[in-house]
N, C-alpha and C positions, 0 to 999 in steps of 0.2 A: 473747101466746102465738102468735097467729095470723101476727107478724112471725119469731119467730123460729122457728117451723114452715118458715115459710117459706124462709129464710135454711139450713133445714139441707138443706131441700131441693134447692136451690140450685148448694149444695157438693158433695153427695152426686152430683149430673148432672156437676158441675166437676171432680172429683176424677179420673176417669179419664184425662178431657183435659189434666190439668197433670202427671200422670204423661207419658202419654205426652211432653208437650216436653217435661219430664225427660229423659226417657232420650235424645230427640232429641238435647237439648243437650248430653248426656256423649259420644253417639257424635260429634257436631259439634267438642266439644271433645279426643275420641279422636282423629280423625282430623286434626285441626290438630298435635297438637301428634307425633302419626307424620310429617308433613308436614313440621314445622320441624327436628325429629331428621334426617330424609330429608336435607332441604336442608342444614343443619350437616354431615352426614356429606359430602354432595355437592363442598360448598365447602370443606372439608379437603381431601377427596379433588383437587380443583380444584389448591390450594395448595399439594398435595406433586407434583404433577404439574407445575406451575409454576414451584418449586423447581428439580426435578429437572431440568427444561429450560435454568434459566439458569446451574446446575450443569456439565452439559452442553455450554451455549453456549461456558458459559468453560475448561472444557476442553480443545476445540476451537480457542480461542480461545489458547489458552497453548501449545499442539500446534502449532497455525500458528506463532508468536511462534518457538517451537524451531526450525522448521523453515528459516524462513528466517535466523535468527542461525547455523544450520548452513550453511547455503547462503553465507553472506559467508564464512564463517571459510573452507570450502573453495574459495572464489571468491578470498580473499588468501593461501590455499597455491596454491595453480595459477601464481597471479601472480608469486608470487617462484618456483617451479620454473620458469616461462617466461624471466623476467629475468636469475635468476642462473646457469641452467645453456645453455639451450637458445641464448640468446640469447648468452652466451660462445662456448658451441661455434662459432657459423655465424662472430662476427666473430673468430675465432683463424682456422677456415678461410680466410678472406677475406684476412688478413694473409699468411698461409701462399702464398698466392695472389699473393698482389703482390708477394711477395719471389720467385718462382720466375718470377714472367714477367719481374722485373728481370735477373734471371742466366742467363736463354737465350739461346745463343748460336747455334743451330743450328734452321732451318727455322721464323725468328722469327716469319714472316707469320701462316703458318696455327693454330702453337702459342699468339702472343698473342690472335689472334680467340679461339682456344676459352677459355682463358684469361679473356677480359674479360668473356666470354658467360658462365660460368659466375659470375666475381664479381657482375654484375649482378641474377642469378639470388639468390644468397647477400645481397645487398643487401634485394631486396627480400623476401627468407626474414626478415630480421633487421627490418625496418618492419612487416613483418607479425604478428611476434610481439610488438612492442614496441608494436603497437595493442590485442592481443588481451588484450596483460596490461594496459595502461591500463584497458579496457574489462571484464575482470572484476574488475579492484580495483585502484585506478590508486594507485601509491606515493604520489605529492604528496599524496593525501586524507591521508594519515596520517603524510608528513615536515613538508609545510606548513602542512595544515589546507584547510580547506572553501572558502575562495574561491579561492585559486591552483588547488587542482584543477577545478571550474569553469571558469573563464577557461579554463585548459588546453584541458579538451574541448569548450567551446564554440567554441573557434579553432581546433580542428583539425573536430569534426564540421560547421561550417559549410565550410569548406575543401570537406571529401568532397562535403558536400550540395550548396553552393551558397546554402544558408538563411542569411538575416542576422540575425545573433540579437544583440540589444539588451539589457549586461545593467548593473543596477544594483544594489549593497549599499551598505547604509548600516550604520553603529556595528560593521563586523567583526572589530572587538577583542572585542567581546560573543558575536558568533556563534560566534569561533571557542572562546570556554568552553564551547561546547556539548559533550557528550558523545560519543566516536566512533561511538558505534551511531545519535543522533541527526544528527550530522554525516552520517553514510552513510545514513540514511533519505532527507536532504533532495536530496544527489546521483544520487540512484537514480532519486526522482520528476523530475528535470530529464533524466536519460538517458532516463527512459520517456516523459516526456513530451517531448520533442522528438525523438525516435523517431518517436511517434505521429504529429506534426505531420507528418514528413515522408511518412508510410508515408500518411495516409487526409485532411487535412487542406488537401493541394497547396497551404502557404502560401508566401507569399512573406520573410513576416518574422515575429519571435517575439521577444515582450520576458521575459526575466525579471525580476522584483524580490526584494529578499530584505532585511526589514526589522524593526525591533525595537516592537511595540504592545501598549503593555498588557500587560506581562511574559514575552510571547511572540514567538516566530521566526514572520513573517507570509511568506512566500512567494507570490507569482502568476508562473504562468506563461500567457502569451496569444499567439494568432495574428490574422492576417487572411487567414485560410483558409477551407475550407468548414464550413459548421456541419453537426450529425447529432445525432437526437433522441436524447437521452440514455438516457433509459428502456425503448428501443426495444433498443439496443444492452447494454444492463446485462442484460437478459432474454434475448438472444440467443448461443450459444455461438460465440463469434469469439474471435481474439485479440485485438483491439482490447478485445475485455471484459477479458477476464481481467488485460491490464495494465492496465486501471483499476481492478481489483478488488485487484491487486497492490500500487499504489501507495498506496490505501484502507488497505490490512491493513497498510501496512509503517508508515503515519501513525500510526493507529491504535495499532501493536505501542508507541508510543515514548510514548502519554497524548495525544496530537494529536489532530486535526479535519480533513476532508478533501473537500472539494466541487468538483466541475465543474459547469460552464456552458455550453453551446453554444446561439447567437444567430445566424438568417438574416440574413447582411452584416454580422453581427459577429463571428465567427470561434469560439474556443474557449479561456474563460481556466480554470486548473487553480488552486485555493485551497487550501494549508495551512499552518494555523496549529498549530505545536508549543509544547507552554509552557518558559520559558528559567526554569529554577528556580537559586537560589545557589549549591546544594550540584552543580551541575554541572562534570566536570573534564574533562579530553584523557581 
């Protein structure tokens, strides 16, 4: 009797203290699971925000893509209104020209001088714009395909420059199934990139390559010029950024991959690689 006197005893002291962590552990258990509610709410909220950003990104991203497939398409109307009108007109002039200084007959000296002064002028009116249209959408990219017009400008922009440009392609029966928007990605990055070369790089010589690995159009363009820190320059508003950031989004725009390098006493090589998929045509 005396044990279990005891024993209620016991209880009766115990009973309020197991009340209390009772209710401890429901407020404990209240507040955990307000806390994991919290957090689920938090990391939805997280995950539509995240959404919305890459939403967003690709928006932006397909915005750009427009913008520049706008910018060729009016870069190859420019080109043929340069070639087929403007560039007519000066050499009809010019003929017009040489046929009236043949048939003078009177005060020949000073009439041919003005005469050859002015075709010369018309000459170089007519090189001018047959550079101008090369340079915003050169015909041969798209009568002969991506290495002829290459070569092309490479022979004539080392000419202007003085830069030796060193180029090589391999399997260009492949390349040239490339697509013409891919075709004109990879011409663009070699115009901007030996631009660049000449404008910040003061090299002396520049190799292209343009090759077939691994189902894809590998490209490098390099110098032995000066190097400049990459990151320093990607971060800073220059031109020099933006066509790199240029030739990045135009890689990019096509399903490609697009890396620079620059190395103290090794110059500056440009990497992309675009994928060469079957269903690709002119």
């Amino acid at each position: 009797m005396k044990t279990k006197s005891h024993q209620l005893i016991v209880q009766s002291k115990l009973a309020p203290e197991l009340v209390a962590v009772r209710q401890q552990l429901r407020r404990e258990t209240g507040l955990r699971k307000a806390a994991d509610m919290a957090l689920r709410k938090s990391r939805k909220q997280q995950d539509q925000l995240l959404e919305k950003s890459h939403f967003m990104q690709e928006q932006l991203r397909n915005l750009s893509h427009q913008i520049l497939l706008a910018q060729e398409e009016e870069r190859r109307h420019i080109s043929r209104e340069l070639h087929d009108e403007i560039s007519q007109t000066l050499t009809g002039i010019n003929v017009r020209l040489a046929a009236l200084k043949i048939h003078v007959t009177s005060n020949t000296g000073d009439l041919q001088k003005k005469i050859s002064n002015t075709q010369r002028l018309v000459e170089k009116s007519v090189a001018a714009v047959h550079r101008f249209a090369r340079e915003l959408r050169p015909a041969m990219l798209d009568d002969l395909g991506l290495i002829p017009a290459l070569l092309s400008f490479m022979k004539e922009f080392g000419k202007r420059t003085g830069l030796q440009i060193r180029f090589t392609a391999l399997t260009a029966d492949r390349i040239e199934q490339l697509t013409s928007v891919k075709r004109t990605v990879l011409y663009r990055v070699v115009q901007e990139a030996l631009t660049n070369i000449t404008k910040h790089a003061h090299a002396s010589l520049a190799k292209v390559s343009i090759q077939i690995h691994s189902g894809a159009i590998c490209m490098m363009i390099s110098d032995d010029g000066k190097s400049f820190d990459v990151e320093r320059v990607l971060s800073a508003r220059r031109r020099i950024c933006l066509g790199i950031l240029g030739m990045r989004e135009r890689v990019e725009m096509v399903g490609g991959t697009f890396a620079i390098e620059s190395i103290p006493g090794k110059g500056t090589t440009v990497g992309v690689k675009i994928p060469l998929q079957n269903g690709d045509k002119k």
